[in-house]
PQR file with spaces between the fields and no chain letter, atoms N, CA, C, O and H, PARSE charges and radii, in Angstrom:
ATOM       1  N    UNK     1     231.078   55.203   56.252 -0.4000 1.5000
ATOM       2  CA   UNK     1     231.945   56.118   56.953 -0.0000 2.0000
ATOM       3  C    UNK     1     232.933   55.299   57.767  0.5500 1.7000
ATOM       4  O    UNK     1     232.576   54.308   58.403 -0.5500 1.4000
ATOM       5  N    UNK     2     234.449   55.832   57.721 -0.4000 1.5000
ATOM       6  CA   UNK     2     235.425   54.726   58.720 -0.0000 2.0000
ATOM       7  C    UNK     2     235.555   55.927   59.619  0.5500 1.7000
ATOM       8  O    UNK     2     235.275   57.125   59.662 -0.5500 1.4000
ATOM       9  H    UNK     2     234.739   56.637   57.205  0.4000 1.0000
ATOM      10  N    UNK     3     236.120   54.985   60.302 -0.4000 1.5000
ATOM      11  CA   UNK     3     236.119   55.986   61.887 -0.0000 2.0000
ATOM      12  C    UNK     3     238.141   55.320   62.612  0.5500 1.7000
ATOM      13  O    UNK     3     238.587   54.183   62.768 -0.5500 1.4000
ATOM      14  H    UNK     3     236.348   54.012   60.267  0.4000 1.0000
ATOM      15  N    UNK     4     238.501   56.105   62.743 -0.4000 1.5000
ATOM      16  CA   UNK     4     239.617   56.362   63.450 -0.0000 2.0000
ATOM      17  C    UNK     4     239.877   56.826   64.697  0.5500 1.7000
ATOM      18  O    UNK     4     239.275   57.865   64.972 -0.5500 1.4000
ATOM      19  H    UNK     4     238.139   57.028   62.616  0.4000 1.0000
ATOM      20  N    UNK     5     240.494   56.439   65.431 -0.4000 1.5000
ATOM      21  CA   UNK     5     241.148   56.885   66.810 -0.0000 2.0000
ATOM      22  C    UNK     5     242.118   57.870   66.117  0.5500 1.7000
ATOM      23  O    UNK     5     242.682   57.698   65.036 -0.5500 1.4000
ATOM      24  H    UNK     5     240.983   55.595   65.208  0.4000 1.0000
ATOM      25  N    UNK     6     242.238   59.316   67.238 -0.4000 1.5000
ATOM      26  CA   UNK     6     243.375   60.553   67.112 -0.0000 2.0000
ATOM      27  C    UNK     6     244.673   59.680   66.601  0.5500 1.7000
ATOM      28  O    UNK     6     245.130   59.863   65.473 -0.5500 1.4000
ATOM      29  H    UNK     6     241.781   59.457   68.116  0.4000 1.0000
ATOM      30  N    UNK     7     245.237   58.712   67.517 -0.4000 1.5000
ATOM      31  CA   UNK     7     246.459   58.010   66.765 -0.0000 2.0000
ATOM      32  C    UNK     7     246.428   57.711   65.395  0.5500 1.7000
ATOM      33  O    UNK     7     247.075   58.317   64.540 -0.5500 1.4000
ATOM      34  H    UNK     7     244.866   58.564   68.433  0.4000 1.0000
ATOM      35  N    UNK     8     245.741   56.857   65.214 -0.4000 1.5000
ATOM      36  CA   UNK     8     246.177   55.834   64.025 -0.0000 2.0000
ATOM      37  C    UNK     8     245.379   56.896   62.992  0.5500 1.7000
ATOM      38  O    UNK     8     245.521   56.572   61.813 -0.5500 1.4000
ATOM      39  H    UNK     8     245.215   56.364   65.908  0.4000 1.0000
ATOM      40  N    UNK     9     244.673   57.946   63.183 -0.4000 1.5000
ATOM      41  CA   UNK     9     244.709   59.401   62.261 -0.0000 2.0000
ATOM      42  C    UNK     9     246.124   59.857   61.748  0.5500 1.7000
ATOM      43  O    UNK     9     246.550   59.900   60.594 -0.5500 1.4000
ATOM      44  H    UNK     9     244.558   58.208   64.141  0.4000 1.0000
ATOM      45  N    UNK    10     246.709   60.173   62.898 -0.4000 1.5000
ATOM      46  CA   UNK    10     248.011   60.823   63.309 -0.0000 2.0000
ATOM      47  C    UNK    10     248.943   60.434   62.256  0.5500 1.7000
ATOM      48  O    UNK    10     249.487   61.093   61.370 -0.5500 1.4000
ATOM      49  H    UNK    10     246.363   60.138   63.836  0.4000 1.0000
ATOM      50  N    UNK    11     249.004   58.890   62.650 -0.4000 1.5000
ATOM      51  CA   UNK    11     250.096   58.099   62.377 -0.0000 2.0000
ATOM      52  C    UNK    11     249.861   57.745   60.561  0.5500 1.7000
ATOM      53  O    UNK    11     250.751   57.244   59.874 -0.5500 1.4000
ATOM      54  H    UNK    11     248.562   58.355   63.370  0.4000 1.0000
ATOM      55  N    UNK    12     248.143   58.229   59.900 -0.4000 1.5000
ATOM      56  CA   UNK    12     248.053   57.326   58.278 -0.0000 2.0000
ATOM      57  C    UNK    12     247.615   58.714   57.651  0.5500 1.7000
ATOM      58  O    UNK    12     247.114   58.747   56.527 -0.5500 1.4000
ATOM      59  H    UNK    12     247.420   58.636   60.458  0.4000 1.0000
ATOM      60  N    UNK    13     247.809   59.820   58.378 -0.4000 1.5000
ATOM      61  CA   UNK    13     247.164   61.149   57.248 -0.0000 2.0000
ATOM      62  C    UNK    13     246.955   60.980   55.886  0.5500 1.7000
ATOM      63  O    UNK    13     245.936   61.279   55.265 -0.5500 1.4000
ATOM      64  H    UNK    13     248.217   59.793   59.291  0.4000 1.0000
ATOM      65  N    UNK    14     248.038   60.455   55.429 -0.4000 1.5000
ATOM      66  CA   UNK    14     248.176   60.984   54.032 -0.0000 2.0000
ATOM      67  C    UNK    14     247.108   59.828   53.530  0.5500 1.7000
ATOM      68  O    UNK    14     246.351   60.222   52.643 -0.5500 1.4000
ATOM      69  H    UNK    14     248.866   60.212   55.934  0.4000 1.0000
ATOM      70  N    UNK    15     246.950   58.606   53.916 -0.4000 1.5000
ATOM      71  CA   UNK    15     245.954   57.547   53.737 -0.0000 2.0000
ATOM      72  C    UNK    15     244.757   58.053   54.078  0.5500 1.7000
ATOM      73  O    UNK    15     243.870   57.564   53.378 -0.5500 1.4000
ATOM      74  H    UNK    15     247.565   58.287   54.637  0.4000 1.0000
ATOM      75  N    UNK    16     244.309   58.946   54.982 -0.4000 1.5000
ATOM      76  CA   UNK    16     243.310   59.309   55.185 -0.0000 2.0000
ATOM      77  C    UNK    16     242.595   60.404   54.435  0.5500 1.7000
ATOM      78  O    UNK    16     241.422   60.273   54.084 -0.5500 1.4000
ATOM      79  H    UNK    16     245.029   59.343   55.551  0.4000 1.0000
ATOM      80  N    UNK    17     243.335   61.524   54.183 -0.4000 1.5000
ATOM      81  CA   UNK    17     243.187   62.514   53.051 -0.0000 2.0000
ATOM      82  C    UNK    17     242.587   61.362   51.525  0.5500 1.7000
ATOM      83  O    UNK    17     241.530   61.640   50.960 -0.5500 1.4000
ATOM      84  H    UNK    17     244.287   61.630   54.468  0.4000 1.0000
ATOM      85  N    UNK    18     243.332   60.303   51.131 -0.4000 1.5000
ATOM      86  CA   UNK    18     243.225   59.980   49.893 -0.0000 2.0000
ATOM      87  C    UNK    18     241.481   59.763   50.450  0.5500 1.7000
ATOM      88  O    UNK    18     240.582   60.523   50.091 -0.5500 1.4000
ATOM      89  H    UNK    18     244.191   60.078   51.591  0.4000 1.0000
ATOM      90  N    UNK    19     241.305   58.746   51.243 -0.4000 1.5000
ATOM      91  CA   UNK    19     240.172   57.940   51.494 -0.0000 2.0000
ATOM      92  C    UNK    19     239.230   58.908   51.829  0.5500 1.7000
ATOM      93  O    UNK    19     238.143   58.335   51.901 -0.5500 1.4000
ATOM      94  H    UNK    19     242.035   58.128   51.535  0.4000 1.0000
ATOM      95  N    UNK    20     239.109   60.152   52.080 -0.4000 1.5000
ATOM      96  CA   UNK    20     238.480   61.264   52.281 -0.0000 2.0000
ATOM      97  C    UNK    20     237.855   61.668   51.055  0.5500 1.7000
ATOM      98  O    UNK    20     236.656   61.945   51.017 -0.5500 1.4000
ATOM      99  H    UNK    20     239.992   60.617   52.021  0.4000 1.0000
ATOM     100  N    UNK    21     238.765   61.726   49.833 -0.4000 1.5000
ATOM     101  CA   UNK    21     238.164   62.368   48.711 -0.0000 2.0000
ATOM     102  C    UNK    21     237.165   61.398   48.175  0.5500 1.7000
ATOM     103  O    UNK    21     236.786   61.731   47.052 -0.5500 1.4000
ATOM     104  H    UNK    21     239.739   61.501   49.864  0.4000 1.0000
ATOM     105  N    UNK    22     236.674   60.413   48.580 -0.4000 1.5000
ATOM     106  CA   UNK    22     235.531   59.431   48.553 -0.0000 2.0000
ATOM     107  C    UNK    22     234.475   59.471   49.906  0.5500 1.7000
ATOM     108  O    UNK    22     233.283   59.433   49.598 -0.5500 1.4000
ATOM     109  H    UNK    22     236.982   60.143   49.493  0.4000 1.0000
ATOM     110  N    UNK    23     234.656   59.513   50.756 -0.4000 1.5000
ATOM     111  CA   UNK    23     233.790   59.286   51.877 -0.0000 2.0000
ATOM     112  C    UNK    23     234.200   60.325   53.325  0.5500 1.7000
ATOM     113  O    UNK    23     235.226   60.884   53.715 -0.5500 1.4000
ATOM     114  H    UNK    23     235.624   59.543   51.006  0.4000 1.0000
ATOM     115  N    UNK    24     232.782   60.207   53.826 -0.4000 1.5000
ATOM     116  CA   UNK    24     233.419   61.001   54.879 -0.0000 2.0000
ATOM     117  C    UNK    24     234.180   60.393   56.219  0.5500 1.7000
ATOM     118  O    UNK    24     233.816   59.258   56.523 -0.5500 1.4000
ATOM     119  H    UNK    24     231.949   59.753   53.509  0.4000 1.0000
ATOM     120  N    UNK    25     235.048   60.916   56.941 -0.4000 1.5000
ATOM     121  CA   UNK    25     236.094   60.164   57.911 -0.0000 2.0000
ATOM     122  C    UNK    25     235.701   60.885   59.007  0.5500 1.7000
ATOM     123  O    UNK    25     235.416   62.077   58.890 -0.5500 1.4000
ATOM     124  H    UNK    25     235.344   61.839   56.694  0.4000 1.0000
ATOM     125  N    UNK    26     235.642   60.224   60.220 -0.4000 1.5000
ATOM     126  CA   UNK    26     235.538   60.536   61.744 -0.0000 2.0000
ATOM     127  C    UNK    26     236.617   60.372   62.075  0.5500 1.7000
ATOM     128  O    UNK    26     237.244   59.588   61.363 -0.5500 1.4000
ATOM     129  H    UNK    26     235.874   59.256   60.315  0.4000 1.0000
ATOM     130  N    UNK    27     237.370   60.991   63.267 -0.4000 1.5000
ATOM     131  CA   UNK    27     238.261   60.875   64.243 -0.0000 2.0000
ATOM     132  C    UNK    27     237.743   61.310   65.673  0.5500 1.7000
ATOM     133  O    UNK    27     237.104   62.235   66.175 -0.5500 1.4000
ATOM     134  H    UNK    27     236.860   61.629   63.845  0.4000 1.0000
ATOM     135  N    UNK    28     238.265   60.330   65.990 -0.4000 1.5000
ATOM     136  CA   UNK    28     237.721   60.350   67.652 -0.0000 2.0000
ATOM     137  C    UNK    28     238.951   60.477   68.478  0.5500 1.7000
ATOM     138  O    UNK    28     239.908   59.718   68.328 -0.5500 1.4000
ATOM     139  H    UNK    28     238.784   59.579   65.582  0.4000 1.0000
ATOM     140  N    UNK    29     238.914   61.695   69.582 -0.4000 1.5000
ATOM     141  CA   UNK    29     240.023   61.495   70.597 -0.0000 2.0000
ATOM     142  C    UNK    29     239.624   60.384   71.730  0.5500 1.7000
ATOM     143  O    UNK    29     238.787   59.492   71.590 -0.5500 1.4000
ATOM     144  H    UNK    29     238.136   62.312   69.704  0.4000 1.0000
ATOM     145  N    UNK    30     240.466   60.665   72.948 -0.4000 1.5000
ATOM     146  CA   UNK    30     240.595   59.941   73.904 -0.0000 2.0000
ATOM     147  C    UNK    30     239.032   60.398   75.006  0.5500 1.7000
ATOM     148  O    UNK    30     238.086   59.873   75.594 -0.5500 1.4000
ATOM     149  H    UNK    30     241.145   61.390   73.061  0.4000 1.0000
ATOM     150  N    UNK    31     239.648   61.716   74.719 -0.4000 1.5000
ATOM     151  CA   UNK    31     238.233   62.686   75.685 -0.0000 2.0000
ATOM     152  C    UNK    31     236.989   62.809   74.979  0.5500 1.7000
ATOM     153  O    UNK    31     236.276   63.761   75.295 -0.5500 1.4000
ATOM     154  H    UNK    31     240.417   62.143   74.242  0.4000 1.0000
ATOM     155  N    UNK    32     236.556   61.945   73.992 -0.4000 1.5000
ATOM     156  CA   UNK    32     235.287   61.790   73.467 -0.0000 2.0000
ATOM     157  C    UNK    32     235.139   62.646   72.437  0.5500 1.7000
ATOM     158  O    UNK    32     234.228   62.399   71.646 -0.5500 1.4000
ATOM     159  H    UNK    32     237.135   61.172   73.735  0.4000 1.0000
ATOM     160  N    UNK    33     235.689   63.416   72.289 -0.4000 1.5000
ATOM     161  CA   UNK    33     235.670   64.594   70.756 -0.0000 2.0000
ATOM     162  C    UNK    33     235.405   64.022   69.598  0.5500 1.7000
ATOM     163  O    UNK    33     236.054   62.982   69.484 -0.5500 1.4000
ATOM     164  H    UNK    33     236.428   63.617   72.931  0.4000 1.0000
ATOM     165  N    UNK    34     234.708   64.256   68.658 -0.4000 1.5000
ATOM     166  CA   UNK    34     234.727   63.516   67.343 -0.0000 2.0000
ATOM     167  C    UNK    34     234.664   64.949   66.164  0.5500 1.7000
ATOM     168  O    UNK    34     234.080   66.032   66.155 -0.5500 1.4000
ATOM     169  H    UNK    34     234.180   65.101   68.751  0.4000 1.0000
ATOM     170  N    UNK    35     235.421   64.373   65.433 -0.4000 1.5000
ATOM     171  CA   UNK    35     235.896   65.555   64.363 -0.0000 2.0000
ATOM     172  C    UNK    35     235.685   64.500   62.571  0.5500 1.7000
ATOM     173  O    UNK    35     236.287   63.471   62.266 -0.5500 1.4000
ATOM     174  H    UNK    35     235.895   63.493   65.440  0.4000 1.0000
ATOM     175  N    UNK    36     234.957   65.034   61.987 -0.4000 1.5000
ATOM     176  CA   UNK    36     234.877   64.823   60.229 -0.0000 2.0000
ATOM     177  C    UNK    36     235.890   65.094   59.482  0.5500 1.7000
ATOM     178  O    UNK    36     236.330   66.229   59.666 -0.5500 1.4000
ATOM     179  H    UNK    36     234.468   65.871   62.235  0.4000 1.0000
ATOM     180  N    UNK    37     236.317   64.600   58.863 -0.4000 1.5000
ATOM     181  CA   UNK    37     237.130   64.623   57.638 -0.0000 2.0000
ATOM     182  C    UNK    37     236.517   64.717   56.333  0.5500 1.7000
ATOM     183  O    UNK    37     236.762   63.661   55.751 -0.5500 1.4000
ATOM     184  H    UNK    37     235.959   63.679   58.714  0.4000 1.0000
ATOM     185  N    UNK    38     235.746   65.587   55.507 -0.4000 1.5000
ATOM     186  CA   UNK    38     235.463   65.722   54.188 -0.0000 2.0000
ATOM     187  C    UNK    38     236.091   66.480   53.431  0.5500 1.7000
ATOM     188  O    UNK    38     236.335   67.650   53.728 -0.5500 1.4000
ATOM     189  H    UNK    38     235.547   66.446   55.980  0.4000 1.0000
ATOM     190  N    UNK    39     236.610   65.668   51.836 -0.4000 1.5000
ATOM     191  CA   UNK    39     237.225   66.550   51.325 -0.0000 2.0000
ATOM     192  C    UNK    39     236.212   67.707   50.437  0.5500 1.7000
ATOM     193  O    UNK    39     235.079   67.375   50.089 -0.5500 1.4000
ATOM     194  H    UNK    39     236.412   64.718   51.596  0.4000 1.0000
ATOM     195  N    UNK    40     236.803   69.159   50.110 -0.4000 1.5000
ATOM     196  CA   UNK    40     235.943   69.688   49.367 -0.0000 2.0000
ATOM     197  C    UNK    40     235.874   69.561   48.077  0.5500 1.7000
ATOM     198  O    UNK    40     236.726   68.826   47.578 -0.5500 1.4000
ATOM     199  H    UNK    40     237.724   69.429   50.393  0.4000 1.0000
ATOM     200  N    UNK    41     235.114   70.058   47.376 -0.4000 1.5000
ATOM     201  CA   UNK    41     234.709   69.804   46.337 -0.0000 2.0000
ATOM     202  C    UNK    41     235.306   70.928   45.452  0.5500 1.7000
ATOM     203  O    UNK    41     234.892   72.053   45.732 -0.5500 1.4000
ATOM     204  H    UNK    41     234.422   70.655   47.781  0.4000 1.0000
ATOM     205  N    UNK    42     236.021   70.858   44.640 -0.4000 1.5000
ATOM     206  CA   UNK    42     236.486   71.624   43.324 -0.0000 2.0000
ATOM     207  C    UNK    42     235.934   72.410   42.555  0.5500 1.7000
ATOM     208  O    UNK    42     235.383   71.870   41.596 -0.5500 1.4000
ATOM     209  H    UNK    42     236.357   69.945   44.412  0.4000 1.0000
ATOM     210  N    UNK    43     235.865   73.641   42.622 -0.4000 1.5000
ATOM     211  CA   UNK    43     235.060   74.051   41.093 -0.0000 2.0000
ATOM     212  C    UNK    43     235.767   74.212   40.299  0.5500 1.7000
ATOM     213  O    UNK    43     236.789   74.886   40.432 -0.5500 1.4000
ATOM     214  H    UNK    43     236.312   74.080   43.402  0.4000 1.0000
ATOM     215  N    UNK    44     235.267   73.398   38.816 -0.4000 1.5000
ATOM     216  CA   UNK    44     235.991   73.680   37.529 -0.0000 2.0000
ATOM     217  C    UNK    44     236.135   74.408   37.173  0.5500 1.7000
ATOM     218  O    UNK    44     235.452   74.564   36.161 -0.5500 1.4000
ATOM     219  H    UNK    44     234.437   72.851   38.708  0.4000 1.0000
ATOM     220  N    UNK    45     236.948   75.429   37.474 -0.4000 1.5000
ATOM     221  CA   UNK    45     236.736   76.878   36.425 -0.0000 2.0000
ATOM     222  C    UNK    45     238.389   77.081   36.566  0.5500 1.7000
ATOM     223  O    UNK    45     239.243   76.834   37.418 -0.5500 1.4000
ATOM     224  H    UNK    45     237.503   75.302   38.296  0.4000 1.0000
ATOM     225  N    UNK    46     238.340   77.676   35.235 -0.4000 1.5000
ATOM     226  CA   UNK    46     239.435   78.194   34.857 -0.0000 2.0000
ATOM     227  C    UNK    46     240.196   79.414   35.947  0.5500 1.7000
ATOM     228  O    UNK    46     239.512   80.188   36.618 -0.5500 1.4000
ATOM     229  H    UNK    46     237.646   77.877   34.544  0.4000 1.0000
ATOM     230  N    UNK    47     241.970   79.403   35.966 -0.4000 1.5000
ATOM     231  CA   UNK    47     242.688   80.278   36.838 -0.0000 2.0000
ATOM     232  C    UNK    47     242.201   81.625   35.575  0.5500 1.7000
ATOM     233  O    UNK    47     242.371   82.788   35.940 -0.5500 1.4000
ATOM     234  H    UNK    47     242.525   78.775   35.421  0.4000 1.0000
ATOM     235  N    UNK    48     241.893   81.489   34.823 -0.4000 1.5000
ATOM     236  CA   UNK    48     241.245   82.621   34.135 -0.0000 2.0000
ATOM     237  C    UNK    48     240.281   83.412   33.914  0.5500 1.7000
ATOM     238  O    UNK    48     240.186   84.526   33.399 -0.5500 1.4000
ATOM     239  H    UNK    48     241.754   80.544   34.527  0.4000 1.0000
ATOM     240  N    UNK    49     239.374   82.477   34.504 -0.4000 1.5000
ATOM     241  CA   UNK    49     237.932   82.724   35.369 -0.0000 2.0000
ATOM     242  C    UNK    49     237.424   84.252   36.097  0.5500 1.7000
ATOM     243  O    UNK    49     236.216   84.416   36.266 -0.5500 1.4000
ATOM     244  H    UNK    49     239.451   81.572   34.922  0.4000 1.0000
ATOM     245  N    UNK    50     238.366   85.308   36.497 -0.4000 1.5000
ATOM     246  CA   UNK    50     237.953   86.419   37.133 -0.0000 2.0000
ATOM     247  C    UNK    50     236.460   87.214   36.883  0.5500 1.7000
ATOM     248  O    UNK    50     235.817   87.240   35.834 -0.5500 1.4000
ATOM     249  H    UNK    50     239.347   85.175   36.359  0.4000 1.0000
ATOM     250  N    UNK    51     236.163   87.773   38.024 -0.4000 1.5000
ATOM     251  CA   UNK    51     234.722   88.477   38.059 -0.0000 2.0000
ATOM     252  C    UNK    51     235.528   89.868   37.346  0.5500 1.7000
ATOM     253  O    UNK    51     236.663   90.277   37.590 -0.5500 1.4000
ATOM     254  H    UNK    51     236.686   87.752   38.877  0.4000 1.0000
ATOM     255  N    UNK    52     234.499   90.422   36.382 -0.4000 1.5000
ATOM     256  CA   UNK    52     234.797   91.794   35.795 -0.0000 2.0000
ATOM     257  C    UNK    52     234.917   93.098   36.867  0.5500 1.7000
ATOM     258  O    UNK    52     234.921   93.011   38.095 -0.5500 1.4000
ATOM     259  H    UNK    52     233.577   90.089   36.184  0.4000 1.0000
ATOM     260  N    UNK    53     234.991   94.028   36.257 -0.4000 1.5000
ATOM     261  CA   UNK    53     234.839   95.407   37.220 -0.0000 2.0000
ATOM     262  C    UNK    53     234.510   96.490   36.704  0.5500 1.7000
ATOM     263  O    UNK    53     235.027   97.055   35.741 -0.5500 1.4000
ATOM     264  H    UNK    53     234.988   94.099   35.259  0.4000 1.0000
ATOM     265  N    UNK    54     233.315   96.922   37.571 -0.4000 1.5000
ATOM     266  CA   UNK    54     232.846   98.022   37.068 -0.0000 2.0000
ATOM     267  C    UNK    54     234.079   99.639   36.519  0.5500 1.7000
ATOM     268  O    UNK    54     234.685   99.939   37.548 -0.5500 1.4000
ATOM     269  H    UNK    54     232.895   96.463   38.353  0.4000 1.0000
ATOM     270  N    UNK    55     234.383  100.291   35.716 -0.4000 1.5000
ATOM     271  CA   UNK    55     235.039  100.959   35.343 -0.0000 2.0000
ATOM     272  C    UNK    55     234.473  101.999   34.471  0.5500 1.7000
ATOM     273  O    UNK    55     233.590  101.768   33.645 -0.5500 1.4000
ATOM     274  H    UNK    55     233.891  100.047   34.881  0.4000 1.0000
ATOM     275  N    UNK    56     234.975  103.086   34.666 -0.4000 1.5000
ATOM     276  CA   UNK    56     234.683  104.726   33.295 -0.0000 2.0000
ATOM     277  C    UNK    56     235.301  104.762   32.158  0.5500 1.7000
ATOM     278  O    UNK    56     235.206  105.556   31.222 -0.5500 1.4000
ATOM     279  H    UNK    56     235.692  103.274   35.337  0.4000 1.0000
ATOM     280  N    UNK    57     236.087  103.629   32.345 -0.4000 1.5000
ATOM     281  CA   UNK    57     237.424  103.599   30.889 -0.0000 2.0000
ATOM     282  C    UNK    57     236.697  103.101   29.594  0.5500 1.7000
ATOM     283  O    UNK    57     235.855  102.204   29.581 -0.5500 1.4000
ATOM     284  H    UNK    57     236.164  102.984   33.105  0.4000 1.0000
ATOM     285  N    UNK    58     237.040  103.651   28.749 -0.4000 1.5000
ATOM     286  CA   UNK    58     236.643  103.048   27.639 -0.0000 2.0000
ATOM     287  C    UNK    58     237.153  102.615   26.850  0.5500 1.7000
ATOM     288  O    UNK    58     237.868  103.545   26.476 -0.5500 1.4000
ATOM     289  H    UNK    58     237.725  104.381   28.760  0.4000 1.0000
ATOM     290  N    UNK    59     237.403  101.611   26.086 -0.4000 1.5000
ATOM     291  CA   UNK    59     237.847  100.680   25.043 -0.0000 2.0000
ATOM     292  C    UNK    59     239.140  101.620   24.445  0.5500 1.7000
ATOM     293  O    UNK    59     240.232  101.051   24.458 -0.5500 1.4000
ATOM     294  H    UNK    59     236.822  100.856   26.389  0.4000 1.0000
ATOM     295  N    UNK    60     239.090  103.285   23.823 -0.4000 1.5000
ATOM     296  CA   UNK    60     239.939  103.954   23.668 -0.0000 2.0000
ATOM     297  C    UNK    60     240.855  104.590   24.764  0.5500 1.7000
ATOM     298  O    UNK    60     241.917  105.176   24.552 -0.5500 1.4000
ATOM     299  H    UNK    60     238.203  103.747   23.813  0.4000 1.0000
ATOM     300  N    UNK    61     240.188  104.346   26.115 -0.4000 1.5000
ATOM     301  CA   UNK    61     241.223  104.891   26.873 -0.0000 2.0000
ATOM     302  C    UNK    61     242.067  103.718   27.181  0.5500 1.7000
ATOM     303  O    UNK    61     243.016  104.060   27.886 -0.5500 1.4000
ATOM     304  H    UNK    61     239.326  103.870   26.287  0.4000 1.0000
ATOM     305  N    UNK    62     242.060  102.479   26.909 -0.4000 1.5000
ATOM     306  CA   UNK    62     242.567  101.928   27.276 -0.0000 2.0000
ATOM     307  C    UNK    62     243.806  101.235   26.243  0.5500 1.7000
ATOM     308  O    UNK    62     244.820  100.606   26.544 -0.5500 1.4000
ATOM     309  H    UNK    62     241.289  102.201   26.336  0.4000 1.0000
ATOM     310  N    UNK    63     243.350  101.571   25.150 -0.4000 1.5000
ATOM     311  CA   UNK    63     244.034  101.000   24.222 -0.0000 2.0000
ATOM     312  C    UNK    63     245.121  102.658   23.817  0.5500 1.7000
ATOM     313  O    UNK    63     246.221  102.562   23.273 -0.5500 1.4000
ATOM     314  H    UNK    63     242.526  102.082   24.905  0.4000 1.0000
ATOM     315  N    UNK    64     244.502  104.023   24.221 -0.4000 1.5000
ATOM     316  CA   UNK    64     246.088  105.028   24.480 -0.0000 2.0000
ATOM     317  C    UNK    64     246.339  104.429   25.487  0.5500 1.7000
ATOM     318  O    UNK    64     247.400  103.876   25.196 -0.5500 1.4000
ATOM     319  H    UNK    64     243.608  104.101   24.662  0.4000 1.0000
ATOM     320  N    UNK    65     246.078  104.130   26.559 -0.4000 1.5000
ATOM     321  CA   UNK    65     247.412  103.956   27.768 -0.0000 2.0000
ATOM     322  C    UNK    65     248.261  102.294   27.385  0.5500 1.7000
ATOM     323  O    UNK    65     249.353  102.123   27.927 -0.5500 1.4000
ATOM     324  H    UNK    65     245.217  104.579   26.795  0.4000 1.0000
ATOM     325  N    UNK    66     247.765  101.279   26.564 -0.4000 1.5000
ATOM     326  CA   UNK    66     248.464  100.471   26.088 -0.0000 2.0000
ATOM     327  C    UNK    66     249.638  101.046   25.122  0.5500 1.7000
ATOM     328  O    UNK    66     250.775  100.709   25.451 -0.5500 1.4000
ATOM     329  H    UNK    66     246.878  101.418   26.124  0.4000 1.0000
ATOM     330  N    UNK    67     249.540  101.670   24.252 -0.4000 1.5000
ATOM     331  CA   UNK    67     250.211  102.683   23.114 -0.0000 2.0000
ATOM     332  C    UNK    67     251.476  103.213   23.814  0.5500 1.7000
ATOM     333  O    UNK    67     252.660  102.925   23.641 -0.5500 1.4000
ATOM     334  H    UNK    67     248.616  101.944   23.985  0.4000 1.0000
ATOM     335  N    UNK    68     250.687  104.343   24.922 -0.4000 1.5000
ATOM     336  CA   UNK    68     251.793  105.319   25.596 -0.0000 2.0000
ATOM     337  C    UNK    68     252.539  104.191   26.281  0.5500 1.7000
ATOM     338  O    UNK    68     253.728  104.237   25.967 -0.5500 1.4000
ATOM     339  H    UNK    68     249.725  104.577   25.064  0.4000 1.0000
ATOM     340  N    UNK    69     252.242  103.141   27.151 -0.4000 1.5000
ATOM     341  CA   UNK    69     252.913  102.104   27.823 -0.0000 2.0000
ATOM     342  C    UNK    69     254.141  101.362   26.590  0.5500 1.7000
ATOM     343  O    UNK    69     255.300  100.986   26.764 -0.5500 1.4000
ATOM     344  H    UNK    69     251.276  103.104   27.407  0.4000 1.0000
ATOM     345  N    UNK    70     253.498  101.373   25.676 -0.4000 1.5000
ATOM     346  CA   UNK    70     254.756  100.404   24.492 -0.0000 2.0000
ATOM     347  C    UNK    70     255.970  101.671   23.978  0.5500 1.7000
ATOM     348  O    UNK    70     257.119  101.414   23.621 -0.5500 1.4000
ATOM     349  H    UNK    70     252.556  101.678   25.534  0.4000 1.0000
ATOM     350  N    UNK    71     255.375  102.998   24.056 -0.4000 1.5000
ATOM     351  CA   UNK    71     256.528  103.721   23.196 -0.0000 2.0000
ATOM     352  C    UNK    71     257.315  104.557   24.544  0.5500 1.7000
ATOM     353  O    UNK    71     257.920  105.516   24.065 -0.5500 1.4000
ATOM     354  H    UNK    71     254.441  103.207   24.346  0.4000 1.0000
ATOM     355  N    UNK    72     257.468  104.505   25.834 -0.4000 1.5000
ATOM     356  CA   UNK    72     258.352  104.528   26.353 -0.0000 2.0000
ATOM     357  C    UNK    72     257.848  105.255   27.793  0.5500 1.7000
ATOM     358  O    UNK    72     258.658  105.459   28.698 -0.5500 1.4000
ATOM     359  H    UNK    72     256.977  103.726   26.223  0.4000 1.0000
């Protein structure tokens, strides 16, 4: 774990974010505060991924309101 003073946090963010997505980072203020830096973790899933929904429609109601939607 590296550890940083509020400044030289301040002053290397974008260095610190990278070095984050490997390990975890402390920052320490002046007034004794100490704060973590971990990056999170990703889930692989597809932007296509959605949870279903419960619905009354059925396969034919949905495919007339596709129909009526294409002919005007």
């Amino acid at each position: 774990m590296k550890v940083f003073t509020y400044s030289e946090a301040r002053q290397n963010l974008s260095n610190l974010l990278i070095i984050a997505q490997n390990e975890e980072i402390e920052i320490r203020r002046k007034d004794g505060a100490v704060f973590s830096l971990i990056a999170k973790k990703r889930k692989a899933t597809s932007p296509f991924d959605v949870p279903g929904i419960k619905t009354k429609a059925t396969t034919q109601n949905i495919l007339d309101a596709v129909r009526d939607s294409r002919m005007g």
